[in-house]
MOPAC internal coordinates of N, CA, C and O (Angstrom, degrees):
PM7 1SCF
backbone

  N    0.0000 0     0.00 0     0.00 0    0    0    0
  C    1.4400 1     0.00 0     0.00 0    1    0    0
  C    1.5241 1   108.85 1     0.00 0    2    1    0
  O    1.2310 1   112.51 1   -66.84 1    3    2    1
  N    1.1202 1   131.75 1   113.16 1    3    2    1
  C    1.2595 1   155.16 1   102.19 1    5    3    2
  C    2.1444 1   112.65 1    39.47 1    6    5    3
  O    1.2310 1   124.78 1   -71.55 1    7    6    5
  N    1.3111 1   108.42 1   108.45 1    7    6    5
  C    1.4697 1   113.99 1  -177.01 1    9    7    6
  C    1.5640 1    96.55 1   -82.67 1   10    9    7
  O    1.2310 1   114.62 1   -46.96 1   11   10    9
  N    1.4177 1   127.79 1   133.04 1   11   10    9
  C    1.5267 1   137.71 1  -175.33 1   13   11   10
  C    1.7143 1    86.94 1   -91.93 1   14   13   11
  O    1.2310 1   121.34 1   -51.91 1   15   14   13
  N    0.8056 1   115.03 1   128.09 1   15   14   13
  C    1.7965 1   123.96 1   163.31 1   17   15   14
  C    1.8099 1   108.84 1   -96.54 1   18   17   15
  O    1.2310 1   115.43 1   -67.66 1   19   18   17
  N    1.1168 1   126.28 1   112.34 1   19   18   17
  C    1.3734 1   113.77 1   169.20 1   21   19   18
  C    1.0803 1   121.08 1   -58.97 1   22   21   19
  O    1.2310 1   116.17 1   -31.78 1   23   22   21
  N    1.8648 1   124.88 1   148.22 1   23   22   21
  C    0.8126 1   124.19 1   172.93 1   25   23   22
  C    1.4994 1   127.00 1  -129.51 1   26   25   23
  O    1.2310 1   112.43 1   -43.29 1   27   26   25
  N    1.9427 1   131.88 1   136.71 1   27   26   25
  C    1.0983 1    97.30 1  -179.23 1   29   27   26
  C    1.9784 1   140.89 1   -74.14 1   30   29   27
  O    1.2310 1   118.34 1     5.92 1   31   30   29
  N    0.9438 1   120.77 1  -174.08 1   31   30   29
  C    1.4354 1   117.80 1  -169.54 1   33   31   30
  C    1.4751 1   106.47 1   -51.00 1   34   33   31
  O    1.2310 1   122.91 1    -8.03 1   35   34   33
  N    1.5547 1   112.03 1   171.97 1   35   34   33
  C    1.7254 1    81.64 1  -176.01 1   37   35   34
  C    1.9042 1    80.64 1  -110.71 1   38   37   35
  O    1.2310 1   103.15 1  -133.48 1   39   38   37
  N    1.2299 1   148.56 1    46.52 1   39   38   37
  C    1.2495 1   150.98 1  -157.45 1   41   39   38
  C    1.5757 1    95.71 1  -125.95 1   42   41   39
  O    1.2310 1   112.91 1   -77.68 1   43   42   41
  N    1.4136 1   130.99 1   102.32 1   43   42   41
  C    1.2115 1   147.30 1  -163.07 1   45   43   42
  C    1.8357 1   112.93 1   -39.63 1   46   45   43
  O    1.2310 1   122.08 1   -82.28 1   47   46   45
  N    1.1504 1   113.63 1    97.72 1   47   46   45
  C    1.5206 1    92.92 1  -170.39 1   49   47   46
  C    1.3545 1   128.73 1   121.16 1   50   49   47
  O    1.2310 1   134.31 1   150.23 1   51   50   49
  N    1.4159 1    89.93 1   -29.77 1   51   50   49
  C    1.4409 1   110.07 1   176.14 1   53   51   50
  C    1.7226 1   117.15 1   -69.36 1   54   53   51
  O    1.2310 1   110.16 1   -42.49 1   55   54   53
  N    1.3303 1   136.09 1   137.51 1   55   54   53
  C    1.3296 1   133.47 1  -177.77 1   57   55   54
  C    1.2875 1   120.77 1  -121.57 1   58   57   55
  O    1.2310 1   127.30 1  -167.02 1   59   58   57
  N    1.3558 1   103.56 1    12.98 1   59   58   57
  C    1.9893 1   126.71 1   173.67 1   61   59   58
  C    1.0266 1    99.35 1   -63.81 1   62   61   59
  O    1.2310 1   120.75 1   -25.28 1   63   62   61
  N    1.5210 1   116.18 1   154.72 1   63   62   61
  C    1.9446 1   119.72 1   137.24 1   65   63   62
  C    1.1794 1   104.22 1   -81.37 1   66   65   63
  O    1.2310 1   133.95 1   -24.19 1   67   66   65
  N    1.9832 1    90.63 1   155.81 1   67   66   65
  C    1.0191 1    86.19 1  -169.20 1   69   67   66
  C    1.0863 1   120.51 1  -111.15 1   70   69   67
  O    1.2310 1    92.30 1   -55.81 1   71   70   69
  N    1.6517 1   164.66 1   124.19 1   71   70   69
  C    1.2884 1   165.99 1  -140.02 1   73   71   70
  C    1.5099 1   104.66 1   -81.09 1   74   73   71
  O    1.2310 1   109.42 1    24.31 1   75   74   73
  N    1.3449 1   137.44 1  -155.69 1   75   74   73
  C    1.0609 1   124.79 1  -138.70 1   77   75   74
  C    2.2641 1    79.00 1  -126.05 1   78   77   75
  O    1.2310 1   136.69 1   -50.89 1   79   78   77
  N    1.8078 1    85.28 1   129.11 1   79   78   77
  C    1.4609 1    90.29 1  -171.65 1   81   79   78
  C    1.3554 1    94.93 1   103.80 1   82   81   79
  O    1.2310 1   110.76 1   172.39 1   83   82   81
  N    1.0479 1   134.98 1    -7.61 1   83   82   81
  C    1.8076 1   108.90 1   154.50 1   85   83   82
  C    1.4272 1    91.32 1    97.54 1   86   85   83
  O    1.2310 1    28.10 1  -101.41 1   87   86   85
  N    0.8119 1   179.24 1    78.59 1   87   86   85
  C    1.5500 1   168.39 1    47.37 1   89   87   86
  C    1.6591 1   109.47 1   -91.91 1   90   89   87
  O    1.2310 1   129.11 1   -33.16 1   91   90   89
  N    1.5492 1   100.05 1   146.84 1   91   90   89
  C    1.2618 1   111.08 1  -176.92 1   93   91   90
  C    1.9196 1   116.57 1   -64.70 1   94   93   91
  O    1.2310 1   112.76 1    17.13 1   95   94   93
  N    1.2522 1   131.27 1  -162.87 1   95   94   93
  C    1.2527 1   118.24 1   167.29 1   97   95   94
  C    1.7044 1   119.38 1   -71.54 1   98   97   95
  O    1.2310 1   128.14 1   132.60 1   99   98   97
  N    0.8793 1   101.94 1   -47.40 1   99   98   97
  C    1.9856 1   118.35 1   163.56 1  101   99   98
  C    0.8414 1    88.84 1    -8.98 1  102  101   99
  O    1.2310 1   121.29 1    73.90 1  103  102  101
  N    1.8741 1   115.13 1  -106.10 1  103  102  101
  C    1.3269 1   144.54 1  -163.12 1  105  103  102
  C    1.1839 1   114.49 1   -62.90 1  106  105  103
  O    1.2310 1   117.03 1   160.15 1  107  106  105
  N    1.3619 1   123.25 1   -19.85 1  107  106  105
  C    1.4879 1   111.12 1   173.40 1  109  107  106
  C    1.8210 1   125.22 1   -72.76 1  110  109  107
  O    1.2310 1   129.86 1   155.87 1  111  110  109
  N    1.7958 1    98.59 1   -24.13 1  111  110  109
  C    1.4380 1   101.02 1   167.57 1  113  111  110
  C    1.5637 1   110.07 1  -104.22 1  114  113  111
  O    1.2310 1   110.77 1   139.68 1  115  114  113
  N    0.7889 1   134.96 1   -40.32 1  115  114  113
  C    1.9096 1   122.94 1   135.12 1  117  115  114
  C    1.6552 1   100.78 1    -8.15 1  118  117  115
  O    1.2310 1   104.14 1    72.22 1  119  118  117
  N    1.3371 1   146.86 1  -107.78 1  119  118  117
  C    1.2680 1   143.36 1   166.76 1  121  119  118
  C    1.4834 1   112.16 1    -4.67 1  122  121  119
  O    1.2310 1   122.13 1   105.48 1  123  122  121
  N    1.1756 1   113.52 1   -74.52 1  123  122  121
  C    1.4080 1   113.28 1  -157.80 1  125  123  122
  C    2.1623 1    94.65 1   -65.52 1  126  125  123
  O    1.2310 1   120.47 1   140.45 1  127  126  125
  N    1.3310 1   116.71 1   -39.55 1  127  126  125
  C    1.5487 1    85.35 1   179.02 1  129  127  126
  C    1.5576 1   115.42 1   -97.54 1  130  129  127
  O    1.2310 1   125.38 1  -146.64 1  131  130  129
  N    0.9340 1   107.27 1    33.36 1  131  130  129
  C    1.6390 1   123.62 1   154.16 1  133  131  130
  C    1.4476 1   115.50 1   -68.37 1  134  133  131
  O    1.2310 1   128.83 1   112.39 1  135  134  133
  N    1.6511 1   100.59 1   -67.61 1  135  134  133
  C    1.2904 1   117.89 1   168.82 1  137  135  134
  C    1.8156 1   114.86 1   -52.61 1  138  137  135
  O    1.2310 1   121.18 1   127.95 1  139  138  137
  N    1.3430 1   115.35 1   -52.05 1  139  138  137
  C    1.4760 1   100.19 1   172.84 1  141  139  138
  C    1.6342 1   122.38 1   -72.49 1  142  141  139
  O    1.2310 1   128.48 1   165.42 1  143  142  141
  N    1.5641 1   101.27 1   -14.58 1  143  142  141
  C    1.7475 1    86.36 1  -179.90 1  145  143  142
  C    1.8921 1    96.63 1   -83.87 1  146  145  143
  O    1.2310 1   105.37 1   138.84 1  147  146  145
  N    0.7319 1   144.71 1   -41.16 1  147  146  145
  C    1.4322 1   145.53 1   143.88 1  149  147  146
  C    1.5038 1   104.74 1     3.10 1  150  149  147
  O    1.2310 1   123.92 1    88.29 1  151  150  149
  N    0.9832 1   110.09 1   -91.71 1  151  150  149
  C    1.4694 1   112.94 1   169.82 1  153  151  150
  C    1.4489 1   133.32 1   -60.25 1  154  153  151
  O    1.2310 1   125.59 1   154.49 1  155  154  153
  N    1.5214 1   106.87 1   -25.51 1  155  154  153
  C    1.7805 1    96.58 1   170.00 1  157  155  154
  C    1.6996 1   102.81 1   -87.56 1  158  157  155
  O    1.2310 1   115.72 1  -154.48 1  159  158  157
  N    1.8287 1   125.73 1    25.52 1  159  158  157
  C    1.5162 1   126.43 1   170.60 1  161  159  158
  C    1.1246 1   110.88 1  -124.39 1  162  161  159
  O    1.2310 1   125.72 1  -160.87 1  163  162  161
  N    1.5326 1   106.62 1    19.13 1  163  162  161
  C    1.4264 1   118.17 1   172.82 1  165  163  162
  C    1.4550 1   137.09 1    84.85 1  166  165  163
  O    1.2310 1   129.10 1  -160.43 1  167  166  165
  N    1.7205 1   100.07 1    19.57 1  167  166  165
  C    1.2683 1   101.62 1   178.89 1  169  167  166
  C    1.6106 1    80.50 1  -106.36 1  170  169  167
  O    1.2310 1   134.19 1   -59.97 1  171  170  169
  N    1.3290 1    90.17 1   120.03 1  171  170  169
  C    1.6181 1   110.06 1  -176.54 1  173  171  170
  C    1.8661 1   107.94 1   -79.06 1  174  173  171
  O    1.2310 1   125.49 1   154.61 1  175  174  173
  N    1.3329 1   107.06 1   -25.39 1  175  174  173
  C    1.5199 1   110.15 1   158.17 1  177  175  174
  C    0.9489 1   138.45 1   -27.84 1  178  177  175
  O    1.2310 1   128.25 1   117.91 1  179  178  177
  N    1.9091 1   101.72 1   -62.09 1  179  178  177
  C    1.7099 1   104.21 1   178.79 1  181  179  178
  C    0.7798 1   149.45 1   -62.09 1  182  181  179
  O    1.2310 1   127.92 1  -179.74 1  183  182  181
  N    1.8001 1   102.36 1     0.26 1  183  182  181
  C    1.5697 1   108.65 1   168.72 1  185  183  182
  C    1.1441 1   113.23 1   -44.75 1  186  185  183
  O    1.2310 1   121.98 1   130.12 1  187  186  185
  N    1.3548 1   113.81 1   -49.88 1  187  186  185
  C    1.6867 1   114.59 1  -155.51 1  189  187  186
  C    1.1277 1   132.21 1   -61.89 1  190  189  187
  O    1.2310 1   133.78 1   175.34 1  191  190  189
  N    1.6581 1    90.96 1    -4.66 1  191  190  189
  C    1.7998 1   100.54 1   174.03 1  193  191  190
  C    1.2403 1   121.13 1  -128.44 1  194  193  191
  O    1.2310 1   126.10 1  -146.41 1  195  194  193
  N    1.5963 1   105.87 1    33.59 1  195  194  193
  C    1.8391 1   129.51 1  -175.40 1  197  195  194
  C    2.0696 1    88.01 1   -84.68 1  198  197  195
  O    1.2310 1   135.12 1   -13.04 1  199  198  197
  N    1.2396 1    88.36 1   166.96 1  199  198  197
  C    1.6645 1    93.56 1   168.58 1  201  199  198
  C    1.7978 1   104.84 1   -96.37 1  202  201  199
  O    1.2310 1   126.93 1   151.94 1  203  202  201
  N    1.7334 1   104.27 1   -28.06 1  203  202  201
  C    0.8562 1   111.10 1  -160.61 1  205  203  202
  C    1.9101 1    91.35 1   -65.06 1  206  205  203
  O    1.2310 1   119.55 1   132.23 1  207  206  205
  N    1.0976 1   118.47 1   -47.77 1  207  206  205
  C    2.0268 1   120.63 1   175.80 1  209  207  206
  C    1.2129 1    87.84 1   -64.67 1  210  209  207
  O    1.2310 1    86.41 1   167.02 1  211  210  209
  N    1.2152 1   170.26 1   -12.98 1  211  210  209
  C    1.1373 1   139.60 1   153.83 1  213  211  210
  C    1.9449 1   130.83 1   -53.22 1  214  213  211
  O    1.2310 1   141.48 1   128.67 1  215  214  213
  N    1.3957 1    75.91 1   -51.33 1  215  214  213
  C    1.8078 1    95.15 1  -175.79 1  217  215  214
  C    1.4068 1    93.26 1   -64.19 1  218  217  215
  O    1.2310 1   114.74 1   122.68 1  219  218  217
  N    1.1739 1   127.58 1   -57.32 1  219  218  217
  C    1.6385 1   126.40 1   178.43 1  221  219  218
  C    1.3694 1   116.05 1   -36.30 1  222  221  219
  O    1.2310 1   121.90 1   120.05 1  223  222  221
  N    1.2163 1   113.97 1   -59.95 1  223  222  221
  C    1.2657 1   135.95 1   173.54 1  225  223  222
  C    1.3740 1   110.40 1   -32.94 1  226  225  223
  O    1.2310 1   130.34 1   104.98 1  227  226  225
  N    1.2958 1    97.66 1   -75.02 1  227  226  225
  C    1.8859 1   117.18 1   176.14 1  229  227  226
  C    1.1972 1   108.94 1   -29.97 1  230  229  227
  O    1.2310 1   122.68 1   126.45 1  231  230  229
  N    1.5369 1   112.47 1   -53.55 1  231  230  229
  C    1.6260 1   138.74 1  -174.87 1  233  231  230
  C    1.6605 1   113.31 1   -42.62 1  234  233  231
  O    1.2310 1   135.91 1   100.11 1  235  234  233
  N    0.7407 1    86.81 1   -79.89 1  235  234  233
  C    1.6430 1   123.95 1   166.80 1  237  235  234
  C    2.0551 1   105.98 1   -36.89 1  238  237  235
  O    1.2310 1   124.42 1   101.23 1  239  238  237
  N    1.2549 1   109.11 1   -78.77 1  239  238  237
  C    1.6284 1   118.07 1   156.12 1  241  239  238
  C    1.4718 1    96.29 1    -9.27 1  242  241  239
  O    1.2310 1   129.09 1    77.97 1  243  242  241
  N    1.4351 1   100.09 1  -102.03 1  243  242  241
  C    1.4665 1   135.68 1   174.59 1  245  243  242
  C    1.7112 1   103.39 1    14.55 1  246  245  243
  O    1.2310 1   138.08 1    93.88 1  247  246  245
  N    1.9566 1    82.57 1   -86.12 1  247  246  245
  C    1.3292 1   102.19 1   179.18 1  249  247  246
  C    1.4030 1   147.26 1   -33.98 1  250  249  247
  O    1.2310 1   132.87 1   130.96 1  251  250  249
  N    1.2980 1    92.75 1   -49.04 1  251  250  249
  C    1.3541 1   119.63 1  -173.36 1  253  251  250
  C    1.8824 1   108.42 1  -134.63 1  254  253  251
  O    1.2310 1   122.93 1  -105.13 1  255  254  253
  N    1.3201 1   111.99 1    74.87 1  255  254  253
  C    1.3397 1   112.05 1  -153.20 1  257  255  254
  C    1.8782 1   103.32 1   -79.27 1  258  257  255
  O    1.2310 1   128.07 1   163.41 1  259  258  257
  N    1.4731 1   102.08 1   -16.59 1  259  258  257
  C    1.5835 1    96.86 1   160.61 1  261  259  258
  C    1.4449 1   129.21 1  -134.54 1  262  261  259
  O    1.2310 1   126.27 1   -18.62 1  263  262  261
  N    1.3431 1   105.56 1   161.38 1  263  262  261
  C    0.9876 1   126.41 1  -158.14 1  265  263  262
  C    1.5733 1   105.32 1   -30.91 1  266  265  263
  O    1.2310 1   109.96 1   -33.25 1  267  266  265
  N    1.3789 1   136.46 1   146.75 1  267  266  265
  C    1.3559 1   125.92 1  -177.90 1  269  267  266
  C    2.0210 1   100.72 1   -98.13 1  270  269  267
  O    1.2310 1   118.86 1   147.46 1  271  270  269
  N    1.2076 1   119.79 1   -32.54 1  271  270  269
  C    0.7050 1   101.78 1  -138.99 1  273  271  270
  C    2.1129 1    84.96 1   -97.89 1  274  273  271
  O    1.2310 1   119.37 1   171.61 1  275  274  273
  N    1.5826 1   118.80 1    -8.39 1  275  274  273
  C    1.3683 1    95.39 1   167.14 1  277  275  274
  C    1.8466 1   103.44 1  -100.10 1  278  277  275
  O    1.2310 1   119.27 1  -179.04 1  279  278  277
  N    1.1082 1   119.01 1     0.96 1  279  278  277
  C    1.5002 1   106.22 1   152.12 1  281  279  278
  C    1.7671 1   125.02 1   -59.90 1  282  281  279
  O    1.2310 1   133.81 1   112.03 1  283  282  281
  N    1.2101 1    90.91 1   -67.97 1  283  282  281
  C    1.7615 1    78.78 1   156.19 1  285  283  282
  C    1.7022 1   130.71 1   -48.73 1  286  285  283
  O    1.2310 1   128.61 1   157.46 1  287  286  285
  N    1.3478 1   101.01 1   -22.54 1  287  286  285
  C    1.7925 1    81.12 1   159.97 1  289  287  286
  C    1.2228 1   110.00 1   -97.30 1  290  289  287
  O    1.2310 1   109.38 1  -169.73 1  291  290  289
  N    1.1208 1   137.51 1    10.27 1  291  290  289
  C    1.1767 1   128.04 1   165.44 1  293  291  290
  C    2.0086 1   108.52 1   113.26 1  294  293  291
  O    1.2310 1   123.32 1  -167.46 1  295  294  293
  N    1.1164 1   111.24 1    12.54 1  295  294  293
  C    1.7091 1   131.71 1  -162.13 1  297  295  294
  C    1.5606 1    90.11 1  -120.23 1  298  297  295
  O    1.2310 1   133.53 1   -42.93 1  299  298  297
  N    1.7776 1    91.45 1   137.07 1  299  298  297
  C    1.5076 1   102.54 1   175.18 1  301  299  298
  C    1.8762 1    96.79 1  -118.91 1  302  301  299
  O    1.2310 1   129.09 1   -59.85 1  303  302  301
  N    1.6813 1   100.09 1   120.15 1  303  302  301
  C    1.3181 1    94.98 1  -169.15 1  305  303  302
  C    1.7068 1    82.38 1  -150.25 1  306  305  303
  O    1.2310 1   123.87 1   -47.19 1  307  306  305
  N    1.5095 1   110.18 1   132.81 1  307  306  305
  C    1.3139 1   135.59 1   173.67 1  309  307  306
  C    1.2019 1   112.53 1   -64.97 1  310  309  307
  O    1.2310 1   125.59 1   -66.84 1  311  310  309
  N    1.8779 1   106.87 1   113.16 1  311  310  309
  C    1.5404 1   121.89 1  -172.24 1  313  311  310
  C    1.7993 1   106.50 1   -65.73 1  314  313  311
  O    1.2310 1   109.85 1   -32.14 1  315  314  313
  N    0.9996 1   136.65 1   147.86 1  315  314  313
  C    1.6298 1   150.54 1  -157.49 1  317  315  314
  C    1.3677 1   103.23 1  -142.15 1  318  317  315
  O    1.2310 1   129.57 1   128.28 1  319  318  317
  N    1.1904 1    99.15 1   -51.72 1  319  318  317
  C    1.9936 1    94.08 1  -169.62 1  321  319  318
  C    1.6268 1    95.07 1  -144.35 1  322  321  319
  O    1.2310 1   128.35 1   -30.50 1  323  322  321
  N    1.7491 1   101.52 1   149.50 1  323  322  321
  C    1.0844 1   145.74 1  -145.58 1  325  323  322
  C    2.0907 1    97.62 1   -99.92 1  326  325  323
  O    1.2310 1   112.07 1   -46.57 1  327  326  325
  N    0.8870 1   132.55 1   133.43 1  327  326  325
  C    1.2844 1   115.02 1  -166.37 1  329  327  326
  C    1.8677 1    90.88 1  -144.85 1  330  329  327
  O    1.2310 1   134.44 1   -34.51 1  331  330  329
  N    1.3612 1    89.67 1   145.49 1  331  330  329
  C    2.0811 1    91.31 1  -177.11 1  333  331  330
  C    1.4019 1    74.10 1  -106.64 1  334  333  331
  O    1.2310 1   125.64 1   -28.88 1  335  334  333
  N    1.8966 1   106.76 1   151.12 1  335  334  333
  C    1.2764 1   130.61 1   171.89 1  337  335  334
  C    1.1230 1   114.14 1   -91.86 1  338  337  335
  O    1.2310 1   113.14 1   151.87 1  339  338  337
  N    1.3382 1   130.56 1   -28.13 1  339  338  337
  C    1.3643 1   127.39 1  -179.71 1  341  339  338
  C    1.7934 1    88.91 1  -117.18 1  342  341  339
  O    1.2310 1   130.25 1   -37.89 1  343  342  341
  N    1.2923 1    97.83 1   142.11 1  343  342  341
  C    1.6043 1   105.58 1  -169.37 1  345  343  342
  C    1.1600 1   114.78 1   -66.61 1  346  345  343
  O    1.2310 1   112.00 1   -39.13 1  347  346  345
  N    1.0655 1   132.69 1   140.87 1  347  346  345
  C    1.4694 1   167.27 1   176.28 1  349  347  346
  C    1.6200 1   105.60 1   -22.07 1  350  349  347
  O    1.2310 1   129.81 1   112.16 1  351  350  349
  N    1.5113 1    98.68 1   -67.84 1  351  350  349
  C    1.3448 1   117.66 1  -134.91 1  353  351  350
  C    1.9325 1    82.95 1  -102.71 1  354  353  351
  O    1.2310 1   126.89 1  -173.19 1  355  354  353
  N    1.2614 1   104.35 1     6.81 1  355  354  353
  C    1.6073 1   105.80 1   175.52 1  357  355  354
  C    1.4753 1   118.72 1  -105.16 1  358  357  355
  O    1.2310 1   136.27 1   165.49 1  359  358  357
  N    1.4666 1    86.10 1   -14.51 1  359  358  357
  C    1.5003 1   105.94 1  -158.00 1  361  359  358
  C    0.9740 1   126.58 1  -141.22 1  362  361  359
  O    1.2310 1   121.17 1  -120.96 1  363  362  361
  N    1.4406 1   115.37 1    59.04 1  363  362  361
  C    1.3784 1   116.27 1  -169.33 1  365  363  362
  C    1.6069 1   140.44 1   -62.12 1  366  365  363
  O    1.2310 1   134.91 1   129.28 1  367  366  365
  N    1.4594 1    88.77 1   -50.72 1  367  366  365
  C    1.2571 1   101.52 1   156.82 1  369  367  366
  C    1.5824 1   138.19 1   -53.46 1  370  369  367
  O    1.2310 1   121.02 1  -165.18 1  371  370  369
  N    1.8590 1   115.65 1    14.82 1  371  370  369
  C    1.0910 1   124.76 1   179.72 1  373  371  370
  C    1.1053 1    97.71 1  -117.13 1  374  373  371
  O    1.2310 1   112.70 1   154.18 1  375  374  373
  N    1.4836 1   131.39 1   -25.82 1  375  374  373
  C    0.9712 1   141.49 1  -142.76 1  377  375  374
  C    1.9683 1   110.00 1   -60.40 1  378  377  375
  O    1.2310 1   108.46 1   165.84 1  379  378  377
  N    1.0300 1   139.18 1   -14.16 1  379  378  377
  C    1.6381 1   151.67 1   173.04 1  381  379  378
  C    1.6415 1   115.30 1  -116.96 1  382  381  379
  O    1.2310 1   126.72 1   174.01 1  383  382  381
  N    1.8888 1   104.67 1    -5.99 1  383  382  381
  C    1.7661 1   116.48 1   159.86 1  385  383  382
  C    1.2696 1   117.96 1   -50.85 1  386  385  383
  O    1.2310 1   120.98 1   -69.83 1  387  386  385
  N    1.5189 1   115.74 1   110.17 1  387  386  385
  C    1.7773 1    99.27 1   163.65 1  389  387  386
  C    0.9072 1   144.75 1   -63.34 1  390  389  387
  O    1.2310 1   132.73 1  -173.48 1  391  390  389
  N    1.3979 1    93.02 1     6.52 1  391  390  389
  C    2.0658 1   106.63 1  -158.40 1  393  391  390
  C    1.7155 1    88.45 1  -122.48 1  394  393  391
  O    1.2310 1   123.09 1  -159.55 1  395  394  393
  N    0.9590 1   111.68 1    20.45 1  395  394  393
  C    1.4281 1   122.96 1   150.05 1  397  395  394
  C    1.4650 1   133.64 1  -122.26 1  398  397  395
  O    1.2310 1   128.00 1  -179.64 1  399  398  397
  N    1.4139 1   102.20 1     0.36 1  399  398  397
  C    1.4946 1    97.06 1   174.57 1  401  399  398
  C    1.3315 1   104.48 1  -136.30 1  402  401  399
  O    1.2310 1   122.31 1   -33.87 1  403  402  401
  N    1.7698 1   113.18 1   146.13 1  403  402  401
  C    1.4468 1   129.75 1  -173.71 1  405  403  402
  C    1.4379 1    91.77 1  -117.31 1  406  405  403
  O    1.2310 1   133.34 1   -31.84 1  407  406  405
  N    1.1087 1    91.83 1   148.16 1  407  406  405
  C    1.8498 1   131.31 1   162.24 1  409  407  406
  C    1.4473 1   125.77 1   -81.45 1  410  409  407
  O    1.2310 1   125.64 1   -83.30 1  411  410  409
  N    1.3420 1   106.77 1    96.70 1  411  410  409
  C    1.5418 1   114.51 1  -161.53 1  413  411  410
  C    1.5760 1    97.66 1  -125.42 1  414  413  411
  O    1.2310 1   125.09 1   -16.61 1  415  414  413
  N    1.6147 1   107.83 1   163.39 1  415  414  413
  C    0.9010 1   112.87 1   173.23 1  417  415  414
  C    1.5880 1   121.64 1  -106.11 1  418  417  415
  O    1.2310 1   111.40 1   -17.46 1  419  418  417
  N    1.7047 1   133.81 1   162.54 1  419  418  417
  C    1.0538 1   110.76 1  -139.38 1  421  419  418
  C    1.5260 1    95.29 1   -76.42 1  422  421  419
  O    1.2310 1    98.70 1   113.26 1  423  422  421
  N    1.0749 1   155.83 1   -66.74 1  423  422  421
  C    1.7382 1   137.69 1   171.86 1  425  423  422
  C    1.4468 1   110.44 1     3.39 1  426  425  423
  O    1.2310 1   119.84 1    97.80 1  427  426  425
  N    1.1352 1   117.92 1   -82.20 1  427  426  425
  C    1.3704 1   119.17 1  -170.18 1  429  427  426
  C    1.4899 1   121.29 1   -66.47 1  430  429  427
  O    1.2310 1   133.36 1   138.85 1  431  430  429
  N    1.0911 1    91.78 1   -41.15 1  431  430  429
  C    2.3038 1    89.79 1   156.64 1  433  431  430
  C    1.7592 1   115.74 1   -56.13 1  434  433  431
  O    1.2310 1   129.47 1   149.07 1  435  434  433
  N    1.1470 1    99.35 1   -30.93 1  435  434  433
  C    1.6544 1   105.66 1  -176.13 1  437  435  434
  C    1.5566 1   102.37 1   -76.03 1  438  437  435
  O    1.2310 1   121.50 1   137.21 1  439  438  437
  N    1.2438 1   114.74 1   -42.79 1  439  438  437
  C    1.1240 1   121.63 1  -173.26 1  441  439  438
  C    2.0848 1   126.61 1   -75.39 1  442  441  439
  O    1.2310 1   134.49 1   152.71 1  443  442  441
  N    1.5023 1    89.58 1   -27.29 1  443  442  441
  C    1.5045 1   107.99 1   153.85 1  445  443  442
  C    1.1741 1   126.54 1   -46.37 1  446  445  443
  O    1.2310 1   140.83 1   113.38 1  447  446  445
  N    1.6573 1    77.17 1   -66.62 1  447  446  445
  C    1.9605 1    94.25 1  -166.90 1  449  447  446
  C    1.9906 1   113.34 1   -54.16 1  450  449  447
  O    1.2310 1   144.18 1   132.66 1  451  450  449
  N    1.3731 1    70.61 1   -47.34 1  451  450  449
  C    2.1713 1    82.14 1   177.42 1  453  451  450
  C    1.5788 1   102.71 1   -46.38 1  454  453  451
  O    1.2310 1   110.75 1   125.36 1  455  454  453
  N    1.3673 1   134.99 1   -54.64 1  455  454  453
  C    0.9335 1   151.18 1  -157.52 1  457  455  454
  C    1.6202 1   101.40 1   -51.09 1  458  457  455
  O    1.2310 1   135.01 1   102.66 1  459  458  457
  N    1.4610 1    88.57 1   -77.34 1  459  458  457
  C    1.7600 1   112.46 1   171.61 1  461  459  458
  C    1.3973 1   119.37 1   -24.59 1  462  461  459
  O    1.2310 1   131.51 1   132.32 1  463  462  461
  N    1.4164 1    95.39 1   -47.68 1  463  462  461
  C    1.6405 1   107.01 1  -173.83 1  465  463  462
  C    1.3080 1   106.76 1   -76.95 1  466  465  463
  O    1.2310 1   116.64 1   149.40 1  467  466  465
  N    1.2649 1   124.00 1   -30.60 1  467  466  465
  C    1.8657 1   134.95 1   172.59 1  469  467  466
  C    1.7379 1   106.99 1   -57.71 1  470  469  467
  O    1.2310 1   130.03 1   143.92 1  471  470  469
  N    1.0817 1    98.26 1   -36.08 1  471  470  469
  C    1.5553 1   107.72 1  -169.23 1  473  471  470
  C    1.6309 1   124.39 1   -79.18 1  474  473  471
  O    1.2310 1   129.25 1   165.05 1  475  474  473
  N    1.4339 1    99.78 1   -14.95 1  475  474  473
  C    1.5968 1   114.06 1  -147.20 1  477  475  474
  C    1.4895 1    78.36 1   -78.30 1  478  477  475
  O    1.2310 1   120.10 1   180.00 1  479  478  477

């Protein structure tokens, strides 16, 4: 096993250690509501780099670890990515709902998304 060396934050100036992810605790929740005020101003993006869409994510995985939509054809294919059913950027306020997001695998997420974009 492996000696951990501390390190300081990697945030210019900063003289913390830093916890796991390179910034101390400070800046590490400093960061994370960066990322959510980002997204509660409508860049519907930043979810994707909340911890809080992570854990969801995970959730979601977890749950439903394959793909839903080639189980229903009758195909067992390992879900990859997390997909909101009612769009994102319409719907914000769903946007961390579980009962809005399916577990797809990456084909059929690819194949969504294209769709979506056909539709807009």
């Amino acid at each position: 096993m492996g000696i951990s060396i501390p390190r300081h934050c990697l945030v210019t100036g900063c003289i913390l250690i830093a916890s796991q992810g390179g910034r101390c605790e400070f800046h590490a929740k400093a960061h994370e509501r960066e990322r959510e005020e980002r997204y509660h101003s409508g860049d519907h993006r930043g979810i994707y780099q909340t911890a809080r869409w992570a854990r969801v994510r995970a959730l979601v995985l977890a749950l439903h670890p394959l793909c839903v939509r080639c189980e229903a054809a009758g195909r067992a294919t390992i879900a990859t990515d997390v997909h909101h059913v009612k769009r994102l950027a319409e719907h914000l306020d769903l946007a961390y709902a579980v009962e809005n997001l399916e577990a797809l695998c990456s084909s059929c997420h690819s194949k969504e998304t294209a769709k979506e974009a056909f539709n807009r």
